[in-house]
C-alpha positions, 0 to 999 in steps of 0.5 A: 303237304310235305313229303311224308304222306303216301300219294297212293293212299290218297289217290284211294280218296279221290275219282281223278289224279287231277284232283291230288294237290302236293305242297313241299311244305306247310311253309310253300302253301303261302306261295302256292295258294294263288295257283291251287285255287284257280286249279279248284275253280276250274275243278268246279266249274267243270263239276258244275256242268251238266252231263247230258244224255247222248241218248233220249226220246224227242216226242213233239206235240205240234199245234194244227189248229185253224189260228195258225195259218198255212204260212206259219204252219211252214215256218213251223215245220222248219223250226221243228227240222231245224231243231233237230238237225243239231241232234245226233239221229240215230237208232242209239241216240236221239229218236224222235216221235211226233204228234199232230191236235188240232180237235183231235190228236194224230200219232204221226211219228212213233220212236224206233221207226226209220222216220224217227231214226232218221234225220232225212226220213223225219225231215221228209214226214215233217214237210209231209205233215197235213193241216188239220185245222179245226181248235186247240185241244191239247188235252187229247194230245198229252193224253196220247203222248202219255198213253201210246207214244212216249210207251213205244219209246226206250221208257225206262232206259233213256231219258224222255222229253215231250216238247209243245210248241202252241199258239193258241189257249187250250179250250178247257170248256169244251165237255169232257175236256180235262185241264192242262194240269192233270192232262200232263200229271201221266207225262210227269208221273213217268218223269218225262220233262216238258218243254213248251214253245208258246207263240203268239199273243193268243196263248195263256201264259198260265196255262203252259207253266202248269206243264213245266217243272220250271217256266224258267228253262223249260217255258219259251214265249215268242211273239210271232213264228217269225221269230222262231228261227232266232230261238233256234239260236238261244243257248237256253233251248239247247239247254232244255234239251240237256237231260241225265243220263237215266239210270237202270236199275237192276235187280241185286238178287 
């Protein structure tokens, strides 16, 4: 306010000029007062965005059970190149890694490769992708996740996502087979953030928030594979894709 204090002393406090209001006098504040808070607000809002990552791993762990059937098999396969068409591809981006279950796991895609690189090279293994059939034992596939596809990945330098898509109820009464909750604690306990897709009126509900921090941005039901194209077009998948940036840190020694 007024003329007296020195602006460079107060530029000393703040991270941009923009952020530096000056008044001519404790008199004009009245008159300015409109003016100065919608500059603060727009400060805010901008503020209140969240900076994503240009940079992370896309580890999808895609359901090939039997209940799915060989025609929503395709239209889930065109959900996943869809999904990825809007991501910047590329060795120093976004790498995408990819996992087939069914009984069994099947590492399809691993990150660095020219398939996880490339955005038509991963559209091309994804057409390519077998049916496995057989049930529904998403344990085996997070344990594979956490334990060689996610570590093959830029751990520790970039942000990680695991993203589930499913149709069907995890069969935990199988023997040795674990719950979805500790199958998932290895992926959280490396910070990787879940993101789940359940299709369908066969899957529990209760089952897929056990893997999300938070069902409400990270949790997505639909009731069929046909309406997975219009998922593709909500603001709120694209913003489950929307991690920090991870930060690295170094020794000061």
């Amino acid at each position: 306010v007024g003329s007296e204090p020195r602006e460079d002393e107060f530029l000393k406090l703040v991270e941009n000029r923009a952020h530096l209001f000056r008044v001519p006098s404790i008199f004009g504040m009245a008159s300015s007062v409109n003016s100065l808070a919608l500059q603060i607000e727009e400060i805010l809002r901008k503020g209140s965005q969240p900076q994503c990552a240009e940079a992370f791993d896309l580890g999808f762990v895609v359901d090939s059970s039997g209940s799915i059937q060989d025609v929503n098999y395709k239209k889930q396969k065109d959900f996943i190149k869809g999904l990825t068409k809007a991501l910047t591809v590329s060795p120093q981006n976004v790498q995408l890694g990819l996992i087939l279950f069914s009984d069994v796991p099947l590492l399809s895609i691993t990150f660095g490769t020219l398939r996880s690189t490339n955005n038509s090279e991963f559209a091309k293994a994804v057409d390519n992708l077998i049916y496995l059939k057989g049930r529904t034992r998403t344990d085996k596939a997070l344990e594979v996740a956490a334990a060689h596809l996610f570590p093959g990945g830029r751990q520790n330098r970039v942000p990680q996502i695991l993203f589930l898509i499913t149709d069907g109820r995890h069969k935990s009464n199988d023997l040795g087979a674990l719950g979805l909750e500790q199958a998932v604690q290895p992926l959280k306990d490396k910070k990787i953030k879940v993101v789940v897709v359940g299709v369908g009126d066969d899957v529990d509900e209760d089952q897929l928030k056990s893997l999300v921090e938070n069902p409400l941005t990270d949790l997505f039901l639909v009731k069929s594979f046909n309406d997975l194209y219009q998922l593709l077009l909500d603001e709120k998948l694209k913003n489950a894709l929307c991690v920090p940036r991870r930060v690295i840190q170094t020794d000061a020694s």
